[in-house]
C-alpha positions in Angstrom: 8.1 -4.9 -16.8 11.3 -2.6 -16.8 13.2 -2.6 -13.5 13.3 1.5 -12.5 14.9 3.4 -9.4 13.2 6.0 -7.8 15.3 8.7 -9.5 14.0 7.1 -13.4 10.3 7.8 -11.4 11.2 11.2 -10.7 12.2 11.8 -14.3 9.1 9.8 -15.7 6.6 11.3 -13.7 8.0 14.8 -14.6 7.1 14.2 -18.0 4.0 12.5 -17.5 3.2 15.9 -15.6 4.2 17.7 -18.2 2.1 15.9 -21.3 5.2 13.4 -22.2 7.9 16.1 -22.8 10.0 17.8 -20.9 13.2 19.6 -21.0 16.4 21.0 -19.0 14.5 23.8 -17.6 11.5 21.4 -16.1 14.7 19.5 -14.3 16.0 22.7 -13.2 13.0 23.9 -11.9 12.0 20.5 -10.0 13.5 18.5 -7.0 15.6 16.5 -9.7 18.2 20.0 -9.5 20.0 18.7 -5.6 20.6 15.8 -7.9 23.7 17.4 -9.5 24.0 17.8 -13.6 26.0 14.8 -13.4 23.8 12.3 -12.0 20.9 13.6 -13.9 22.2 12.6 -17.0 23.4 9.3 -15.9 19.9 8.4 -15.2 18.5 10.3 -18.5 21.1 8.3 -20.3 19.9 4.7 -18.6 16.1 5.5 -19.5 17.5 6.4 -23.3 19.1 3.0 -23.1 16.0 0.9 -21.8 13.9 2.7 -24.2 12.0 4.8 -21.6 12.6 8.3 -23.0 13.6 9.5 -26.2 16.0 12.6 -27.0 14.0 15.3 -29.5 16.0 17.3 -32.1 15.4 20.5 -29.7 17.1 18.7 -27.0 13.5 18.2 -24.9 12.6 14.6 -23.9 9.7 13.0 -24.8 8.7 9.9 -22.7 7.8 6.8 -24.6 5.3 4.2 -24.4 7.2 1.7 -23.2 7.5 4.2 -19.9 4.0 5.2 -19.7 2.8 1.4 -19.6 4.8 0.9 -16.0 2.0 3.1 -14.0 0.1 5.6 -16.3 -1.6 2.8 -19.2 -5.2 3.4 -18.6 -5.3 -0.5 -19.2 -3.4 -1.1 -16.0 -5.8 -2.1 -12.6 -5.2 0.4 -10.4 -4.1 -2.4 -7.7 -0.9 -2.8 -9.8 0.3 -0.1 -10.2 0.0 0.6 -6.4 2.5 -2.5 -5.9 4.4 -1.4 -8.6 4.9 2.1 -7.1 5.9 0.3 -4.1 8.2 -2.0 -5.6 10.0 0.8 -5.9 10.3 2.7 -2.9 8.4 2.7 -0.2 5.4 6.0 0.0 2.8 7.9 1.8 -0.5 7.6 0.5 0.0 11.3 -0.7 3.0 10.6 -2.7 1.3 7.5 -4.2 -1.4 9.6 -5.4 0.9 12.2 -6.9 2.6 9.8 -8.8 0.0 8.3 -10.1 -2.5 11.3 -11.0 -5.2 10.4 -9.0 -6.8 11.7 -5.7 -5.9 10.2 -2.6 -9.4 9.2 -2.2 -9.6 6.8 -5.3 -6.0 5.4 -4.0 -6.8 4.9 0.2 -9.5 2.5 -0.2 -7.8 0.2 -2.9 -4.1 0.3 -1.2 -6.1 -0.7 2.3 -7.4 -3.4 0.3 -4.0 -4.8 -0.2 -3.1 -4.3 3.2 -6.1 -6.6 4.5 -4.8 -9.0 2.0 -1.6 -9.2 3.3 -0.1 -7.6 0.0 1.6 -4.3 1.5 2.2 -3.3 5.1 1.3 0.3 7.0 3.4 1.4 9.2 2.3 4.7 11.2 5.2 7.0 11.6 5.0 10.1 13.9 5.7 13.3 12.3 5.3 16.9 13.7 2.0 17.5 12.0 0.5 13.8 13.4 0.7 10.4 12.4 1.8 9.5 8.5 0.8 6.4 7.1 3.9 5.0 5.3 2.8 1.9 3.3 5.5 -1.2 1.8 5.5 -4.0 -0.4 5.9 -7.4 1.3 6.8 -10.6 -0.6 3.2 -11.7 -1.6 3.0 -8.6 -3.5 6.1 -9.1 -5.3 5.0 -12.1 -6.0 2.1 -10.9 -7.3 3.6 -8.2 -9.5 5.4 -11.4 -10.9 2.4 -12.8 -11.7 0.2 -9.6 -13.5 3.6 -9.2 -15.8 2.0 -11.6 -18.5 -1.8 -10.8 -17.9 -3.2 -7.9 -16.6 -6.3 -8.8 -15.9 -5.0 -11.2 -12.9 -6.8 -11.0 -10.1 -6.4 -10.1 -6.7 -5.2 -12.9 -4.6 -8.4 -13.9 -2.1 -7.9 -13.7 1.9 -4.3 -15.7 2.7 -4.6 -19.0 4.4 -3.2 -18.1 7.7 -6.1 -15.2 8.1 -9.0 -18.2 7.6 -7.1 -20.1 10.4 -7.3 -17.4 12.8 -10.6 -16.3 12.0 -11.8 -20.4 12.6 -9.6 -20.1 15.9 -11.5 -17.1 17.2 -14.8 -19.0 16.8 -14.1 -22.0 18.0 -12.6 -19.8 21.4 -16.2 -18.2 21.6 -18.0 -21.2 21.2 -16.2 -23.2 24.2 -16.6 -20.0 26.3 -20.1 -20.1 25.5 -20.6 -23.8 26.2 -18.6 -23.3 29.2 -19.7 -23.0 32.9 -18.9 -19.6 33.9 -21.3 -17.0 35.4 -22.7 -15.4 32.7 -21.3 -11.8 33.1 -17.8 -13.3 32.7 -18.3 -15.2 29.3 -20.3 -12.1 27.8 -16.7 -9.8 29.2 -14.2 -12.6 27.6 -16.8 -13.0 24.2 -16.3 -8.9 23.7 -12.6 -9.1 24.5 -12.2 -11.7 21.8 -14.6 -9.6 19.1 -12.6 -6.4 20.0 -9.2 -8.8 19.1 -11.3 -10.2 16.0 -12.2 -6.3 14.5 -8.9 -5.4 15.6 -7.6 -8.3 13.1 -10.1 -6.8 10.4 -11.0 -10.5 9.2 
């Protein structure tokens, strides 16, 4: 897949937003326009290089396939493109769903998915209206991006290794508290203790 910044995403979503075309006055109007002329048409310039947009006679731009298959290719598993949007910078699930054209409520339960796989991280950051979830990439989900380049239809890696190991370790605790000789009142307060830790874990 072609490497892009967060400013080629701007750009490229722009168009996607506006049917694959777009021209100065779409730039203008959009958060691109604190950018500065000049840096604008660095990055237009770079996407015209790699292929990802195309200059039209009227001076529009019309984005390319080569630019729509990095997030909006129908034939893409919506899993992907999550890490790939990720890859690049690090979003709110709201700014994950912009950019990808979808409702937040198609994107939350796939991107937690990932997170209980140990593919991206949430990290809760306090803002004035409450708490926003910011969600990263971590290295199995590059790794995984590596791996969907050449098929598409890769699936999702199962539970990691580490989570099974825990999960025994937890078990094993509540089965020696339960063969244990306590009073009965204290193994059933240590057994919830341990299942509020296990849900806690979400394994």
């Amino acid at each position: 897949m072609v490497r892009i910044t967060f400013i080629d995403l701007q750009i490229l979503h722009l168009g996607i937003k506006r049917k694959g075309c777009f021209n100065e006055r779409d730039l203008e109007n959009s958060d691109l326009k604190k950018l500065g002329v000049g840096k604008i048409l660095d990055h237009l310039a770079s996407l015209k290089e790699r292929n990802l947009v195309i200059m039209n006679n009227d001076g529009s731009f019309s984005i390319t396939e080569s630019a729509k298959h990095i997030l909006w290719d129908t034939s893409i598993p919506l899993w992907i493109k999550i890490l790939r949007i990720l890859e690049i910078k690090s979003q709110d699930l709201g700014k994950i769903s912009a950019f990808l054209l979808l409702p937040p409520e198609k994107i939350e339960p796939e991107i937690e998915d990932l997170r209980k796989r140990q593919l991206v991280l949430m990290s809760p950051l306090r803002i004035e209206m409450g708490i926003l979830k910011m969600y990263e990439i971590l290295p199995e989900g590059i790794e995984q991006i590596k791996k969907s380049q050449n098929n598409l239809n890769t699936d999702k890696p199962n539970f990691v290794k580490s989570q099974l190991e825990i999960l025994s370790l937890i078990d094993e605790v509540i089965s020696d508290i339960k063969d244990n000789e306590l009073p009965k009142e204290k193994k059933e307060k240590l057994i919830s203790k341990i299942s509020q830790i296990k849900e806690k874990l979400e394994i």
